[in-house]
BAGU-707801 format. One record per residue (C-alpha): residue number from 1; y, z, x; residue in three letters. Coordinates in steps of 0.02 Angstrom, whole numbers. Layout:
N
   num       yy       zz       xx   residuo
   NUM        Y        Z        X       ALA
...
REM end
This chain:
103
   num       yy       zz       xx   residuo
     1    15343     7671     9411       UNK
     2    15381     7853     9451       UNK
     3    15272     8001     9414       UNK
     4    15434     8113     9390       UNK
     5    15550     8113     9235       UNK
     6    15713     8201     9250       UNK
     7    15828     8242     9107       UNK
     8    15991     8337     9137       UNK
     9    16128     8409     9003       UNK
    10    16293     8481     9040       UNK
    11    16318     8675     8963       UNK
    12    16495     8721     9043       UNK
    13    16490     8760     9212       UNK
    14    16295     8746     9222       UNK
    15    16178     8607     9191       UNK
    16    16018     8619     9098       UNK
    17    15883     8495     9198       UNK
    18    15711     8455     9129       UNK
    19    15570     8378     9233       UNK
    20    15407     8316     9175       UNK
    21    15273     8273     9294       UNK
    22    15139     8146     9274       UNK
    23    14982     8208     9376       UNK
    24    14797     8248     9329       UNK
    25    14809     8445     9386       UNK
    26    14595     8420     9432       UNK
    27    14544     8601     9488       UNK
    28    14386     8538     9543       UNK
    29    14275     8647     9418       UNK
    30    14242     8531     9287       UNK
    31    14106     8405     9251       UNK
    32    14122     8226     9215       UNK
    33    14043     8216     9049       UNK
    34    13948     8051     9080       UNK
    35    13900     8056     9244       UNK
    36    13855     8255     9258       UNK
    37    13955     8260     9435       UNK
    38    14081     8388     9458       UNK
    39    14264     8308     9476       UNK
    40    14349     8329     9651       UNK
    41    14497     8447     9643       UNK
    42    14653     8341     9634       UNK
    43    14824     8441     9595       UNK
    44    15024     8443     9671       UNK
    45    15037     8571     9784       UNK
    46    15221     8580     9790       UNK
    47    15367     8527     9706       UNK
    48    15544     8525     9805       UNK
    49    15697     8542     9686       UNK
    50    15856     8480     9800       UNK
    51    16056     8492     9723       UNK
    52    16159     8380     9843       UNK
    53    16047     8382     9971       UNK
    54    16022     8579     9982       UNK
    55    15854     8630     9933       UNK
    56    15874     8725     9782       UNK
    57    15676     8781     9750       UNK
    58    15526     8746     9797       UNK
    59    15375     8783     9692       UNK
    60    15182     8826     9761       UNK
    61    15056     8739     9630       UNK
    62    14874     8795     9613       UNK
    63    14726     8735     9504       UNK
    64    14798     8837     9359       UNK
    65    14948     8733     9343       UNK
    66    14909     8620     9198       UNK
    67    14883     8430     9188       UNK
    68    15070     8350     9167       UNK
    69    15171     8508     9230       UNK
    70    15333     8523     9136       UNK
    71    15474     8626     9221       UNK
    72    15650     8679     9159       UNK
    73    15785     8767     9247       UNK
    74    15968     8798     9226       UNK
    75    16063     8726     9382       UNK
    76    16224     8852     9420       UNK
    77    16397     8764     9479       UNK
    78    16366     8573     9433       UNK
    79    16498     8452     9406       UNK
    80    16463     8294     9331       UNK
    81    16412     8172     9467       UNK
    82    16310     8298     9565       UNK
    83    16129     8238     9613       UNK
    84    15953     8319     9586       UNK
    85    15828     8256     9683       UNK
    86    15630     8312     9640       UNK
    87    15489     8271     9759       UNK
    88    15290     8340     9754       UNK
    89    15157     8326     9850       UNK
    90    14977     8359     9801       UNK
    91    14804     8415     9912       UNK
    92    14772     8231     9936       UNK
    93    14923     8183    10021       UNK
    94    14993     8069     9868       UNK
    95    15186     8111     9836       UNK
    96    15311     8060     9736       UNK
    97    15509     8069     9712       UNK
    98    15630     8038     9587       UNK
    99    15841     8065     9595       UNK
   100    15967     8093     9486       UNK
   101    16157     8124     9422       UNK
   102    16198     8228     9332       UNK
   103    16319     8153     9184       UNK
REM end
């Protein structure tokens, strides 16, 4: 099961895309509550955004990014059929990518 949900809606020439990520975001400060020991730092580092194959963005994440980032974008000159592809990877080398058409 992917870590990456990707929602896209037409709005005329331009495409509204919504992308929820499923990751912990640890910034390594906290405590674990039962044991006392500080949790290692585990968050994505960066996210790739990719329209037909041409990297559209790509996005530096810290330890201030939330757990479960949510990003939303409009996507210029889409037609319907057009793919959006979404990849991260975090500071432990885990990754994860998900694709798309747009309707």
């Amino acid at each position: 099961m992917s870590s990456i949900k990707i929602r896209s809606k037409r709005l005329d020439s331009a495409s509204l895309v919504r992308i929820l990520l499923t990751h912990p975001m640890e910034t390594g400060r906290r405590q674990d509550k039962a044991s006392g020991e500080t949790v290692p730092p585990h968050y994505i580092q960066e996210v790739k955004i990719e329209h037909n194959g041409i990297l559209a963005a790509r996005c530096q994440f810290g330890t201030a990014v939330s757990r479960d980032p949510y990003i939303s974008f409009r996507l210029r000159d889409t037609k319907s059929g057009d793919s959006v592809k979404v990849s991260w990877l975090d500071n432990l080398g885990q990754s994860d990518s998900e694709s798309i058409l747009i309707p």
